[in-house]
MIDO-712839 format. One line per 10 residues: their letters; for each residue z, x, y of N, C-alpha, C. Coordinates in nm, 3 decimals. Atoms other than C-alpha are relative to their C-alpha. Last residue first. Layout:
% residues N
a = Z:X:Y:Z:X:Y:Z:X:Y  ...
END
This chain:
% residues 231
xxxxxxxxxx = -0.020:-0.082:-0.103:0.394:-2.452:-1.539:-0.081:-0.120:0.148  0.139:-0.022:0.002:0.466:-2.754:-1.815:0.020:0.088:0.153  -0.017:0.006:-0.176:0.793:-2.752:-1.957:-0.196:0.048:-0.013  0.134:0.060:-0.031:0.728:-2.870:-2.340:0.018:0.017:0.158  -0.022:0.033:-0.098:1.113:-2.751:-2.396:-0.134:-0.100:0.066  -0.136:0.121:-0.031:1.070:-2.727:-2.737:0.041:-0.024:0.061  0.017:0.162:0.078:0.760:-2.628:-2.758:0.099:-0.053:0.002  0.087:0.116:-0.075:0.748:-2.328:-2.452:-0.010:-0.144:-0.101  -0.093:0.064:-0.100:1.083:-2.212:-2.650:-0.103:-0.084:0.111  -0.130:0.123:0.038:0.948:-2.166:-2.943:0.033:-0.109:0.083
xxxxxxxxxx = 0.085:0.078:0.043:0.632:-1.944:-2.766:0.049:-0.186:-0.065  0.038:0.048:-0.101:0.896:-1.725:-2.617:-0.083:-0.106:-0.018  -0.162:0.094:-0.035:1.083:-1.687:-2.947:-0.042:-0.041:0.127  -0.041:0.083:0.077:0.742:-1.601:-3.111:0.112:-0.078:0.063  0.099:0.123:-0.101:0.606:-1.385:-2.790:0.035:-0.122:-0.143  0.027:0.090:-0.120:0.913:-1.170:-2.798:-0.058:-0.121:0.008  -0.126:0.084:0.030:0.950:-1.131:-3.210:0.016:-0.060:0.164  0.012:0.126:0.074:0.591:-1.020:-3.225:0.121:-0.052:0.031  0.120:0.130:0.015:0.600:-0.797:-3.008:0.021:-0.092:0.023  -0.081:0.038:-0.140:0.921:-0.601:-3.092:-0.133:-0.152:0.049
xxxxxxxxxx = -0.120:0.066:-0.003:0.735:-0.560:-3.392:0.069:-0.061:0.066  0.093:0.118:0.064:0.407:-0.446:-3.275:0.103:-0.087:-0.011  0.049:0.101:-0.130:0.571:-0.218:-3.042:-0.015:-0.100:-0.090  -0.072:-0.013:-0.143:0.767:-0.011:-3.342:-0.036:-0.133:0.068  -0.032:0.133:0.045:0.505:-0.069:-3.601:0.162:-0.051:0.095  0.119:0.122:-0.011:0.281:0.107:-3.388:0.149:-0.114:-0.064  0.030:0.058:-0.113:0.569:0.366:-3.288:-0.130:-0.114:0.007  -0.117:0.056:-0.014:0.677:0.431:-3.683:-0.049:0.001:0.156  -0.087:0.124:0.066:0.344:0.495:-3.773:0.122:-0.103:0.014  0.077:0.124:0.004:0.143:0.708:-3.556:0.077:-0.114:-0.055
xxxxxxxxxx = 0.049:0.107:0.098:0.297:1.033:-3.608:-0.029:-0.110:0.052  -0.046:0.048:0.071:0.378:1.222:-3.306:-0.043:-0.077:-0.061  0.008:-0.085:0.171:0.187:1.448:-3.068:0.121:-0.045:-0.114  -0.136:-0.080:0.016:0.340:1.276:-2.773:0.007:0.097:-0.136  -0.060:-0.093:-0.159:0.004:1.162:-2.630:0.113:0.085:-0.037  0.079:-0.169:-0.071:-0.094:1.123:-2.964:-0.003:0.030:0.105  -0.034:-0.112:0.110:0.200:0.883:-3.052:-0.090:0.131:0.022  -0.120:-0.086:-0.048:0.157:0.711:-2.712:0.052:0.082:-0.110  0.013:-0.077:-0.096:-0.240:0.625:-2.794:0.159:0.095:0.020  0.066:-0.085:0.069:-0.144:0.472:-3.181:0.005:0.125:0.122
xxxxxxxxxx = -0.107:-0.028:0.084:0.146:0.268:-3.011:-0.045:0.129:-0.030  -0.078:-0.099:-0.065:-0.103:0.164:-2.766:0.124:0.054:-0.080  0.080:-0.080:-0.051:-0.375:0.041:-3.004:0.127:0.098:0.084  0.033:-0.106:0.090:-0.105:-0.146:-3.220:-0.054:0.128:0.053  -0.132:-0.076:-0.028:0.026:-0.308:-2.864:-0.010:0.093:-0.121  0.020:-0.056:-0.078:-0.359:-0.451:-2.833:0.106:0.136:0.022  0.110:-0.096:-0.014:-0.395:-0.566:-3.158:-0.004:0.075:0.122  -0.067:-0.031:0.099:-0.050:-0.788:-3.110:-0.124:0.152:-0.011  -0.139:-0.124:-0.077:-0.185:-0.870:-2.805:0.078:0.056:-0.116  0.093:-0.125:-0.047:-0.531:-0.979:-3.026:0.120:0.026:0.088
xxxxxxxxxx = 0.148:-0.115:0.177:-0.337:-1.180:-3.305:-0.050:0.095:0.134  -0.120:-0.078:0.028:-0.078:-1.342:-3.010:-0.060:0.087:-0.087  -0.060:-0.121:-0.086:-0.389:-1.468:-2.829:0.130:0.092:-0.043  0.066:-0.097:-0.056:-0.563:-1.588:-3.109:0.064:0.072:0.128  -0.024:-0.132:0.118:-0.294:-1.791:-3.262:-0.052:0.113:0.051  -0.070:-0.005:0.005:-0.251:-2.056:-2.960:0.066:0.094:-0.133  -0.099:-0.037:-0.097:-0.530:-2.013:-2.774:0.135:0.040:-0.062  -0.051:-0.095:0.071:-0.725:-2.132:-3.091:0.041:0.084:0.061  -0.070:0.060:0.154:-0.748:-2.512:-2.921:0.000:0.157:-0.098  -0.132:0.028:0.001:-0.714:-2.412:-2.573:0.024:-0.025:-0.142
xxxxxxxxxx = -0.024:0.110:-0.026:-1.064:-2.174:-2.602:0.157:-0.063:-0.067  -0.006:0.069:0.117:-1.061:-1.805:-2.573:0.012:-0.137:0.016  0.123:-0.037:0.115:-1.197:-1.581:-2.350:-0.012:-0.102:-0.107  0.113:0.054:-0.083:-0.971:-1.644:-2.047:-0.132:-0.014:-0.079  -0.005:0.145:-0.017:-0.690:-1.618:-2.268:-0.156:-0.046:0.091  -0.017:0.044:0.127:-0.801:-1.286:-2.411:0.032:-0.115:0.031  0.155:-0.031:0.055:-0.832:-1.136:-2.069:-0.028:-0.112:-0.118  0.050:0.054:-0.089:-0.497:-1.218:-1.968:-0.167:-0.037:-0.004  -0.015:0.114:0.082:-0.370:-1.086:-2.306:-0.095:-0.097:0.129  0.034:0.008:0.152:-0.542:-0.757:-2.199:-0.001:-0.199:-0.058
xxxxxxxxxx = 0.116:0.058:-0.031:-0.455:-0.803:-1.814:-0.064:0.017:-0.149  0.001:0.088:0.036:-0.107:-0.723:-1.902:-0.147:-0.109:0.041  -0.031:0.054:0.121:-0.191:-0.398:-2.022:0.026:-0.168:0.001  0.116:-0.023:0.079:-0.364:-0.289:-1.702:0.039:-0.041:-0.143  0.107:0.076:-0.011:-0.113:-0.434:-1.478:-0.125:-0.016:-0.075  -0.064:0.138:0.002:0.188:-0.273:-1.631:-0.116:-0.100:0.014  0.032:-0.010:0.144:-0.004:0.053:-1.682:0.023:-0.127:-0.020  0.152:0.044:0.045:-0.102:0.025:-1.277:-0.022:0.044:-0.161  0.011:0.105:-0.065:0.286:-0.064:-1.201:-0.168:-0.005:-0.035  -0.053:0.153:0.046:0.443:0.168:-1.422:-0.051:-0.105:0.085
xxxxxxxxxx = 0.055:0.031:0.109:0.221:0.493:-1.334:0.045:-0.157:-0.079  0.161:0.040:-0.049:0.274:0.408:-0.978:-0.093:0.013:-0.176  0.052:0.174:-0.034:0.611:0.342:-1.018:-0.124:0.023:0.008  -0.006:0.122:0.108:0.668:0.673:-1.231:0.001:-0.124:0.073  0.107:-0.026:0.096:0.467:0.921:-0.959:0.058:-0.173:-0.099  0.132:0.087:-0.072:0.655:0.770:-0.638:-0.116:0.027:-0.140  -0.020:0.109:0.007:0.990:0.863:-0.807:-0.161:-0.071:0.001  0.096:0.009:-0.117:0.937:1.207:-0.944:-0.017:-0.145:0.030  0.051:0.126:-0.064:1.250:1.323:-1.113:-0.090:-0.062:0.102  -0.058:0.052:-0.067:1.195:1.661:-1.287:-0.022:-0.135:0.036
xxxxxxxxxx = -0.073:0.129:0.029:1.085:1.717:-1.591:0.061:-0.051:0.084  0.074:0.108:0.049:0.862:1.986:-1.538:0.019:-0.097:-0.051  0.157:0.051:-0.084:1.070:2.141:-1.322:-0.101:-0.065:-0.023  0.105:-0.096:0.033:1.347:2.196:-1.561:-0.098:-0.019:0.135  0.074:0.042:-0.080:1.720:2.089:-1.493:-0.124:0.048:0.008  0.125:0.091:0.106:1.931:2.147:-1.763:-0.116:-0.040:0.074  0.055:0.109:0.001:2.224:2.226:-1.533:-0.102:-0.087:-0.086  -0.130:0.059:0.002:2.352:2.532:-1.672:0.001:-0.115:0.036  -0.083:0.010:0.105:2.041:2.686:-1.754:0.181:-0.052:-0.036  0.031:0.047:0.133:1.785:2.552:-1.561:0.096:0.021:-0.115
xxxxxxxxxx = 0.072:0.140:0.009:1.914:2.471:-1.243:-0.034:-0.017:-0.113  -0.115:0.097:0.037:2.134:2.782:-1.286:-0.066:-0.130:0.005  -0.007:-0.032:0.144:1.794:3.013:-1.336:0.158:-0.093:-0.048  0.066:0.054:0.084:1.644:2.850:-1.043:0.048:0.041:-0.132  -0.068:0.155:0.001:1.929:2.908:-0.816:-0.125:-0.058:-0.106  -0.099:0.069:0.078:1.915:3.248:-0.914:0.085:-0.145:0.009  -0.029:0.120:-0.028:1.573:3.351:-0.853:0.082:-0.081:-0.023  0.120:0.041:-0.035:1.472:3.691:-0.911:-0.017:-0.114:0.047  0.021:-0.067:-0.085:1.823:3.889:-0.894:-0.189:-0.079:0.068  -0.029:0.016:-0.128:1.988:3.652:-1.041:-0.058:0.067:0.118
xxxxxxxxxx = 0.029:0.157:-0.010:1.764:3.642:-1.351:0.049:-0.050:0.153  0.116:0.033:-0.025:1.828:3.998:-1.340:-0.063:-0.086:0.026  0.067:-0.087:-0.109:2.158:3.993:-1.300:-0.100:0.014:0.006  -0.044:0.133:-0.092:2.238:3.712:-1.602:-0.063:0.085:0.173  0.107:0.097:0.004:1.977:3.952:-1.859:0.040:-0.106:0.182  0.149:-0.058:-0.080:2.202:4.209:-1.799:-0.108:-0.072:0.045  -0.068:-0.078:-0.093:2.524:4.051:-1.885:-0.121:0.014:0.169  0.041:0.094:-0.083:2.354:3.895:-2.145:0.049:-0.025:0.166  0.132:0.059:0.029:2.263:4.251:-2.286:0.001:-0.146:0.098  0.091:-0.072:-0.054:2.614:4.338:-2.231:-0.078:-0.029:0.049
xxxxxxxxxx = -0.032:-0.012:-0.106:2.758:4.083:-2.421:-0.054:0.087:0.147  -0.087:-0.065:0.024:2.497:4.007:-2.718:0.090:0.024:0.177  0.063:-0.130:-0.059:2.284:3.714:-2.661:0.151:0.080:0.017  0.013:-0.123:0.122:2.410:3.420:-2.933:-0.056:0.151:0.102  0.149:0.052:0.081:2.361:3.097:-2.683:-0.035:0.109:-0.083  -0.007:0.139:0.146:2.721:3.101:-2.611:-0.141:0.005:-0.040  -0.090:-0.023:0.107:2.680:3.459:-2.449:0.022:-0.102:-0.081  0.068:-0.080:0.090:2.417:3.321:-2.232:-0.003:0.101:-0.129  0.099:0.049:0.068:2.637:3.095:-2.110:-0.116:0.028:-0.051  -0.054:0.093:0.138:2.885:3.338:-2.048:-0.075:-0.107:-0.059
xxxxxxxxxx = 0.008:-0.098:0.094:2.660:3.540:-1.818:0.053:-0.057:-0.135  0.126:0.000:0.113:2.552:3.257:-1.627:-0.003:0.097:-0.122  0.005:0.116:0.011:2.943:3.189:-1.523:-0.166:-0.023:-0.106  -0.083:0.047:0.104:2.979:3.523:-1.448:-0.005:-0.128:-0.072  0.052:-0.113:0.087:2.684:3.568:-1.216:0.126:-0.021:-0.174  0.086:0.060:0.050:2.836:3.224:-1.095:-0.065:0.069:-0.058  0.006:0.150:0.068:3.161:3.348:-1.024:-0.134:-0.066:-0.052  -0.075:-0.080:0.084:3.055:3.703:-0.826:0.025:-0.106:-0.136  0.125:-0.009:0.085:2.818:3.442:-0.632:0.060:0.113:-0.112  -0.045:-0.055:0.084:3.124:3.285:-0.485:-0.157:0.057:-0.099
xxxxxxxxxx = -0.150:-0.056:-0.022:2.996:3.128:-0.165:0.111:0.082:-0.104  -0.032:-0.107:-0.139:2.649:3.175:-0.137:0.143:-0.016:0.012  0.073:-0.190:0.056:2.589:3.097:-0.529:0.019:0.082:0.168  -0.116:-0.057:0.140:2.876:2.763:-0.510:-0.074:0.196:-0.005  -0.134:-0.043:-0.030:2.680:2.654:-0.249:0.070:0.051:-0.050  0.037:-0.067:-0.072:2.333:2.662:-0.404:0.107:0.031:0.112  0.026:-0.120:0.053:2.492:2.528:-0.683:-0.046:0.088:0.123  -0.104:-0.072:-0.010:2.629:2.230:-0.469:-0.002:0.120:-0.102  -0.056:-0.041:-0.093:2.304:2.176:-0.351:0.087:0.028:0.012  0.012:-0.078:-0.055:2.148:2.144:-0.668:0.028:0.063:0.101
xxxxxxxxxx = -0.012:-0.065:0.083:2.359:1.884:-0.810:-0.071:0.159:0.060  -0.107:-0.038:-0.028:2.295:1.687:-0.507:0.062:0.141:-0.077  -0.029:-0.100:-0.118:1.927:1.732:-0.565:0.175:0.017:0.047  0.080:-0.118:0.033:1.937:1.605:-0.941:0.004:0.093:0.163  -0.133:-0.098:0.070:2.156:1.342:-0.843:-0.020:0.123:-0.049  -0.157:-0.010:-0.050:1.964:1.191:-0.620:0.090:0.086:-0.010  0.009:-0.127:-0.096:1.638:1.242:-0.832:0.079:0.027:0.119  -0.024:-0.140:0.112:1.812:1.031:-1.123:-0.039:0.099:0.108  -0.149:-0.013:0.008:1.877:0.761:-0.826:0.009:0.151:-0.079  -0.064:-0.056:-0.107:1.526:0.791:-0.735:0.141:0.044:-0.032
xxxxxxxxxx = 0.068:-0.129:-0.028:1.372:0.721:-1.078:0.076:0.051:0.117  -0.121:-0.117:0.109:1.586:0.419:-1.100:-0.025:0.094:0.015  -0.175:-0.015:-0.046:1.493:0.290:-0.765:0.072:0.056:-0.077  -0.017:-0.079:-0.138:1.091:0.369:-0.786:0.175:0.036:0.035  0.012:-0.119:0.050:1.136:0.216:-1.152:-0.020:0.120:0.088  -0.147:-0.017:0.082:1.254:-0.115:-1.026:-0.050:0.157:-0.097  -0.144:-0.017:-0.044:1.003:-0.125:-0.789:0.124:0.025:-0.059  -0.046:-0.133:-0.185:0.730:-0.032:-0.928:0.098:0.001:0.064  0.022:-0.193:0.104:0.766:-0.198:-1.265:0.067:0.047:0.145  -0.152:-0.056:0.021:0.878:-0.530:-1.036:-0.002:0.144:-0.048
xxxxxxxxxx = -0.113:-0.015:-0.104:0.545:-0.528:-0.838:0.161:0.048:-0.051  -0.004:-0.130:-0.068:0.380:-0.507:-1.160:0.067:0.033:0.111  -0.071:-0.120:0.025:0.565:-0.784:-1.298:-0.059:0.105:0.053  -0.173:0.024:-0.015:0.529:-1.018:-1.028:0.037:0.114:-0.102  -0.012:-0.016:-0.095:0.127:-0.962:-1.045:0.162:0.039:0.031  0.026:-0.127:-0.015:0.104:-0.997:-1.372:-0.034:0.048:0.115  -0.140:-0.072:0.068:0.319:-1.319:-1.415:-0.070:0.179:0.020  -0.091:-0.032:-0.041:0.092:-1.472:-1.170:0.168:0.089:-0.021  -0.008:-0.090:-0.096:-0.190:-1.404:-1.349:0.104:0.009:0.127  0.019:-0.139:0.037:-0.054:-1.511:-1.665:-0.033:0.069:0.126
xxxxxxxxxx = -0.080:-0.080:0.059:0.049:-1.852:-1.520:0.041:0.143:-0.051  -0.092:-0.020:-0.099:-0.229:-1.928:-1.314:0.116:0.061:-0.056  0.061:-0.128:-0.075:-0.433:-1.863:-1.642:0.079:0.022:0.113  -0.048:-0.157:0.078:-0.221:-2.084:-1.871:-0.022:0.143:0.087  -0.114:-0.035:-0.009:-0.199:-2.363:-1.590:0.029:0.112:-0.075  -0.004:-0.019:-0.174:-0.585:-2.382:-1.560:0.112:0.106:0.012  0.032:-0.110:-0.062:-0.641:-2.399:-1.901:0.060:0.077:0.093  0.121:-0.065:0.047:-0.430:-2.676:-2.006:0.015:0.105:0.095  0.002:-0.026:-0.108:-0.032:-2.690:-2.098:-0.152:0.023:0.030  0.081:0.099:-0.084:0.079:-2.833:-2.355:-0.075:0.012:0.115
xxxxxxxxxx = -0.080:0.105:-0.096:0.425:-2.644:-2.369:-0.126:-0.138:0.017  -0.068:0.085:0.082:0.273:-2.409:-2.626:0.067:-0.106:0.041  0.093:0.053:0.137:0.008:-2.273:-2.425:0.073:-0.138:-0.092  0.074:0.090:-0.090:0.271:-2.223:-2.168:-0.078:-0.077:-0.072  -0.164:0.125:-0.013:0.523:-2.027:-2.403:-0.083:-0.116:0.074  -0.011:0.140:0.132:0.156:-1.845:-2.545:0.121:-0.114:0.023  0.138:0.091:-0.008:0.048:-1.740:-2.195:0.071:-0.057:-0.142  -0.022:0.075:-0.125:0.442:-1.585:-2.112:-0.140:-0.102:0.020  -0.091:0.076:-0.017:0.459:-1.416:-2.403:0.034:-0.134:0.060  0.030:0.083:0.080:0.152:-1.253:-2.358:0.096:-0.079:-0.059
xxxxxxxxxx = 0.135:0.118:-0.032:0.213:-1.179:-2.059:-0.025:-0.083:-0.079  -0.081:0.077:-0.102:0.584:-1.026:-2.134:-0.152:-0.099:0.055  -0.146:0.126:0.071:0.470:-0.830:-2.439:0.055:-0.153:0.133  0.070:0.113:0.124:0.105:-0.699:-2.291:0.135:-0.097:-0.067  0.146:0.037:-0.059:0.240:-0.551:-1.961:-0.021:-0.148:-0.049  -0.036:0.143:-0.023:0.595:-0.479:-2.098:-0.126:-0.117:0.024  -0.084:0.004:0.065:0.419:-0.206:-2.314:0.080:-0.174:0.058  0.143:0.099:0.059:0.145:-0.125:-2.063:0.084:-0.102:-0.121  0.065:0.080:-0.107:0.487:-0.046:-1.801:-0.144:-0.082:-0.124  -0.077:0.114:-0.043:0.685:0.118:-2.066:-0.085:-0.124:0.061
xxxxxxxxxx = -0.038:0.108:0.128:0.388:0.331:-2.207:0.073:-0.127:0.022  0.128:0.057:0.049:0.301:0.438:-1.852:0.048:-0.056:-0.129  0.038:0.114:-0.083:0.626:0.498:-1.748:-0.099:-0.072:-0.030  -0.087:0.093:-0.001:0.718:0.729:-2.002:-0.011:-0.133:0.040  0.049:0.079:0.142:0.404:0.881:-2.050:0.088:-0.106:0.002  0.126:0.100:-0.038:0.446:0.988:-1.649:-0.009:-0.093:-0.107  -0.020:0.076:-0.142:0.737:1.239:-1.617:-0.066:-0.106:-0.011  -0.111:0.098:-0.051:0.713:1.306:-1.968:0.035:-0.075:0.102  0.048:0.140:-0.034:0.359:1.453:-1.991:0.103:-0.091:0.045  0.016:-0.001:-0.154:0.527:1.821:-1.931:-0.060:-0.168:0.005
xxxxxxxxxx = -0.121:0.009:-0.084:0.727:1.795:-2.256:-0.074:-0.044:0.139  -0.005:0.169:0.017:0.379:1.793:-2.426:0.134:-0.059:0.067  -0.061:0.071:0.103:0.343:2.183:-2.372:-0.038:-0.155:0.025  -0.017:0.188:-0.060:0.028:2.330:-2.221:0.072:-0.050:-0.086  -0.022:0.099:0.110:-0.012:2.703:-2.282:0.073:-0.121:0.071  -0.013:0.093:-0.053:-0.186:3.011:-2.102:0.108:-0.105:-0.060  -0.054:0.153:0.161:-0.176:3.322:-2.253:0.021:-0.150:0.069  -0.110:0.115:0.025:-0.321:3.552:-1.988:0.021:-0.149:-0.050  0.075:0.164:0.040:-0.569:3.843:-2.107:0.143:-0.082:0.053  -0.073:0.073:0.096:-0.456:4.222:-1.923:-0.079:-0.161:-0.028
x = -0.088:0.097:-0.064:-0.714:4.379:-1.764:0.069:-0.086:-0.107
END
């Protein structure tokens, strides 16, 4: 009996890594942002913690939602797109055999040959072979709305419960280094995770987040002192 080759690209995590990074990503930048601008306003305990946990509540809700609506729109256009192929193949399918043949001729396959290749392909599934090759449209990249809010709304929550954490841990008087030192440690850690999720170096996505970071919860932190608003 034949052996079958199995294989698991890294393309296929896309639907999800995306979201998830984004979402733990704003999580920890926008909480912790949002505990040191308070912190820095004067502000005790109480108000830091109400603060953070109300900010991580509001953003997860937003992840999800605002990533349920973009996500949709791309899968909108992804089914329209398909439906006027699947028109286009019951009403001129002479034209679209042609149509895959030449684009298989730009991609170096001899005439003939891609000729052959375009009829066969049509003959097994040829709205899947224009989805993918004239559209770009894969399957394992397709748009899945309800998957990326749900990964953006419980990465969102789970990252910004880090700094959330870290305030609740720490007292008001080293509140105001220590929490940007351990979200800073926290956005290193996920930098490190979304590089080996994406089988990519490590380096330039730590110092990536970290960066960005830092320059959020600094100008957010500014701005809780020189306004001294208290939440």
């Amino acid at each position: 009996m034949a052996r079958v080759h199995r294989e698991y690209h890294l393309a296929d995590r896309i639907g999800w890594l995306r979201a998830a990074v984004l979402g733990a990503n704003d999580g920890i930048v926008s909480t912790a942002s949002l505990i040191a601008g308070v912190a820095a306003a004067s502000a005790g305990k109480s108000e830091v913690m109400l603060a953070g946990v109300a900010g991580l509540i509001a953003g997860a809700m937003s992840m999800a939602a605002g990533e349920y609506v973009s996500v949709s729109s791309q899968s909108d256009t992804e089914r329209a797109d398909l439906a006027k192929e699947r028109r286009e193949l019951a009403e001129t399918p002479e034209l679209e055999l042609e149509e895959l043949t030449n684009i298989y001729i730009g991609r170096g396959v001899e005439a003939s040959l891609a000729r052959e290749v375009a009829i066969q392909m049509t003959a097994k599934d040829a709205l899947s072979a224009h989805a993918r090759d004239e559209l770009g449209i894969v399957q394992s990249m397709r748009a899945r709305p309800v998957q990326a809010a749900t990964a953006s709304a419980a990465s969102f929550a789970a990252g910004a419960a880090l700094p959330l954490m870290t305030a609740a841990l720490t007292p008001m008087s080293a509140l105001s280094w220590a929490g940007p030192a351990a979200s800073l440690f926290f956005l290193a850690v996920l930098g490190v995770w979304s590089a080996r999720m994406a089988g990519a170096p490590p380096v330039r996505p730590v110092a990536r987040v970290v960066f960005w970071g830092a320059v959020a919860m600094a100008v957010t932190a500014a701005a809780g002192a020189l306004f001294g608003a208290v939440v």
